[in-house]
N, C-alpha and C positions, 0 to 999 in steps of 0.2 A: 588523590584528592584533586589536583593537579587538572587530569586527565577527566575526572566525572567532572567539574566547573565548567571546562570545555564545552563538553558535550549537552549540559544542560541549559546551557549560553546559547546552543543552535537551536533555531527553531522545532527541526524533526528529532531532535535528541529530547529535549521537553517534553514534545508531543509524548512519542513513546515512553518517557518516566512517566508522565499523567495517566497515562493509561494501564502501565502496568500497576501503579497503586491502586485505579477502578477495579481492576481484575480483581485483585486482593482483596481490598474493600466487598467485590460481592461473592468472593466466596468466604470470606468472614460471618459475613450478614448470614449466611446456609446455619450456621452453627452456631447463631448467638439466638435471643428471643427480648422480647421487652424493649424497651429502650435502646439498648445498645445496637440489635438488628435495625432496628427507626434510623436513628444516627448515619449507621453503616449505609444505610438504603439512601439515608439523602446523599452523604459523601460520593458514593456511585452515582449517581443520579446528576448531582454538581458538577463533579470531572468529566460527567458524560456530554453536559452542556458547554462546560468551558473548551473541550476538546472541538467542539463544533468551529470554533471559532479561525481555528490551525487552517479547517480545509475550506472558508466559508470561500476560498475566492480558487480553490483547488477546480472550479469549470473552466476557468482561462486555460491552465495548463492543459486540461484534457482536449479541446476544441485545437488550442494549438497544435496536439498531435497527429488532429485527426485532419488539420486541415495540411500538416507538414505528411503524413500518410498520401495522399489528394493530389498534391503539388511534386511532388518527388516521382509519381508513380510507384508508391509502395503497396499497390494496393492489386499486383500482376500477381500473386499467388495468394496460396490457401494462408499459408501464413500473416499475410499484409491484411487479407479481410477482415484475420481473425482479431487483427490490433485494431482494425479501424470498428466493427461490431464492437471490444471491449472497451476503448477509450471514448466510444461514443455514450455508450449505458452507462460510465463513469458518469462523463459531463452534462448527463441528463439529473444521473442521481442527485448530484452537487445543484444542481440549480434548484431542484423538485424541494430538497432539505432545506436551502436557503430561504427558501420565499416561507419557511414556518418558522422562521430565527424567533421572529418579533413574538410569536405564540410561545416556542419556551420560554422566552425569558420574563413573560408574566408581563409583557408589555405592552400588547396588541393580539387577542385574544378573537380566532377567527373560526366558525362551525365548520371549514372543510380541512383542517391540518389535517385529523384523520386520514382523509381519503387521496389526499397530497404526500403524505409521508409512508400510505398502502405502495402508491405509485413510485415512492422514493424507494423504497426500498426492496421491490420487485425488480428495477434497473439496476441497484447494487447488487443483488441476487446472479442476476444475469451475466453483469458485468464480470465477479467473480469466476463463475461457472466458463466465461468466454477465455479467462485468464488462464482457468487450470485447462480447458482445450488446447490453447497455444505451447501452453508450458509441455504436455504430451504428444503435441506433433513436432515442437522442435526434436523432443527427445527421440520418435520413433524415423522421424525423417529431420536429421541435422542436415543434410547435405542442403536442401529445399529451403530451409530459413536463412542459410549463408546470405550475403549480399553478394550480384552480380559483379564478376571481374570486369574493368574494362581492357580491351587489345593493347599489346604491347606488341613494342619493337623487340627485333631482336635481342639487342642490346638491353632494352630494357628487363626482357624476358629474364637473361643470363644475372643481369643483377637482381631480379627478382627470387631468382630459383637459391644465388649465392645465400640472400639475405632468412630465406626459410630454411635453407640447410643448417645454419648458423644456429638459429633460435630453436629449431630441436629441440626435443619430442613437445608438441603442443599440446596446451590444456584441454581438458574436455568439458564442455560446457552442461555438459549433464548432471552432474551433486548440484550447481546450482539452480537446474531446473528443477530438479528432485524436492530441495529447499522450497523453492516456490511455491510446486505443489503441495506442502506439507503446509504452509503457512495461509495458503487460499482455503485448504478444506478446512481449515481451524478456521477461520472467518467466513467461511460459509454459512459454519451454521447461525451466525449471530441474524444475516437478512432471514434466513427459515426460522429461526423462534420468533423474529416480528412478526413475522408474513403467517404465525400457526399450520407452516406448511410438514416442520418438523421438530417440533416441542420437543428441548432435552434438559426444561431446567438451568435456573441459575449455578449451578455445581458444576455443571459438564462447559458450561461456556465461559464460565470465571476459568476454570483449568485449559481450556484452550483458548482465550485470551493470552492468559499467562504466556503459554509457552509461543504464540505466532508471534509476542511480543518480543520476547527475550531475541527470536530468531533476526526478525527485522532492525531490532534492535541494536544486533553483535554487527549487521551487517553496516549499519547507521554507523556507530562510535570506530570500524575498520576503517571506512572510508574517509570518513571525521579526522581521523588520527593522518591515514596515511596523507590529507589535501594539508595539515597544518603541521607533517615532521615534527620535528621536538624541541623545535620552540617553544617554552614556557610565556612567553611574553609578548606575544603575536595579539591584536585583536580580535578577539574569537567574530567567527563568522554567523549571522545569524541568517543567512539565507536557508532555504531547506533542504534536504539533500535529495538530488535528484531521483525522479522514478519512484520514492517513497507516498504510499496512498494511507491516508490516514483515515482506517477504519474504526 
């Protein structure tokens, strides 16, 4: 209990509990009828708004990536374009959402949100789609997405070679691209049911809600856990946990 307080305390730890209750919430709504589905429907619908709220300023982050992409020269391979194409359709998306805030919330009710949140969510589309590309070219060419060594001295070589011989056999960054991919195509389909590009029904997208959530989820509360040790009595952190995209 301890350890969920924590986690619910952080900002992307919240996010992700709010959301995996919407999931639930609409695949409840699939198998109820009457009133109780009414209910279930606003519930999702509710969490679907308050969630907006997680990523309303989530453009800063993405712009800042694409302009530290820009500035670093990360942008000399296949790879680096593919970050700066997805982090840009991100922080398009986020703005395009934003500017319809005031229309959900029944505050300021405008005739283009439609065509504003068509456009929001074809750059989420996109943005995804550019995610699981990276995520498949890191895996089929790892070597290429490495970061460039820079020249060493000799000396510094020998220590260098000492200090990788040490740390042996390294990890393979591949189950967590695999991961990625699994959790991009489960959120893929959420911009194609807006978009009517690939209608699968509230059932098939409550069930993959579910599980992208659990996924990002496990990786949110590892992280969570491992930045705040086992300290019981530490002030939980509400910052949000990096690189996490709240869909």
């Amino acid at each position: 209990m301890q350890k969920f307080t924590r986690f619910v305390n952080n900002g992307a730890g919240l996010e992700k509990t709010l959301r995996l209750i919407q999931s639930i919430a609409q695949i409840a709504a699939v198998f109820t009828v009457g009133s109780t589905a009414v209910q279930l429907t606003t519930a999702k619908l509710q969490l679907a708004l308050t969630r907006r709220f997680f990523r309303f300023f989530g453009f800063l982050d993405s712009f800042q990536r694409v302009s530290t992409l820009l500035t670093n020269g990360g942008v000399g391979s296949v790879a680096g374009w593919l970050e700066l194409a997805k982090w840009t359709c991100f922080g398009l998306y986020f703005v395009l959402e934003d500017l319809t805030i005031l229309h959900a919330m029944g505050v300021y009710a405008v005739p283009w949100e439609a065509r504003v949140m068509r456009e929001a969510n074809t750059f989420w589309f996109y943005a995804i789609s550019l995610s699981i590309a990276g995520s498949l070219y890191g895996i089929f060419f790892p070597a290429a997405t490495e970061p460039a060594k820079k020249p060493q001295t000799e000396k510094g070589k020998k220590e260098n070679d000492e200090k990788v011989a040490a740390s042996a056999p390294r990890t393979s960054n591949t189950p967590a691209l695999v991961k990625r991919i699994v959790v991009d195509s489960c959120d893929l389909l959420l911009p194609a049911e807006l978009l009517n590009w690939m209608p699968t029904g509230d059932l098939v997208l409550g069930v993959t809600m579910v599980l992208s959530t659990i996924l990002t989820g496990s990786d949110i509360w590892a992280r969570y856990r491992q930045k705040n040790g086992l300290a019981g009595n530490r002030t939980p952190d509400h910052s949000h946990a990096k690189g996490v995209l709240y869909h």
